[in-house]
C-alpha positions, 0 to 999 in steps of 0.5 A: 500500500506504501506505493500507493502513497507515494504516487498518488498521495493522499488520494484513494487509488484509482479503482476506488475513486471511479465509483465516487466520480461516477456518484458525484456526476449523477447527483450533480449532473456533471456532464462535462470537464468545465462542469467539473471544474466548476464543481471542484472548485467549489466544493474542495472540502468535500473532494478533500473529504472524499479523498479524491483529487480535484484533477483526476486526469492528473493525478491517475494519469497513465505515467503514474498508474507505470509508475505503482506498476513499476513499484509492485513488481 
């Protein structure tokens, strides 16, 4: 779990994070990457809360999802 931690930081790790995203589209109808945008930075504490990151695209990019790859091997 310790890789983790040091990729992705804070934040829950990509699996458990698809399901939350997925809950807060729906409630919010959050269709659209500036509706996000808008949505996340109104609500930093409940994303902080969540443990999920306000720039998912970011933080599970593909180079840091190689890099936990590299670090369970």
């Amino acid at each position: 779990m310790k890789c983790f931690e040091q990729v992705y930081g804070k934040y829950l790790t990509p699996q458990k994070a698809k399901p939350i995203y997925k809950k807060l589209f729906k409630k919010h109808n959050i269709t659209t990457e500036k509706q996000w945008d808008k949505f996340a930075k109104s609500n930093k504490k409940l994303l902080d809360e969540l443990k999920i990151p306000a720039n998912p695209l970011f933080v599970y990019s593909l180079e840091n999802a190689k890099k936990v790859k590299c670090m369970t091997k």
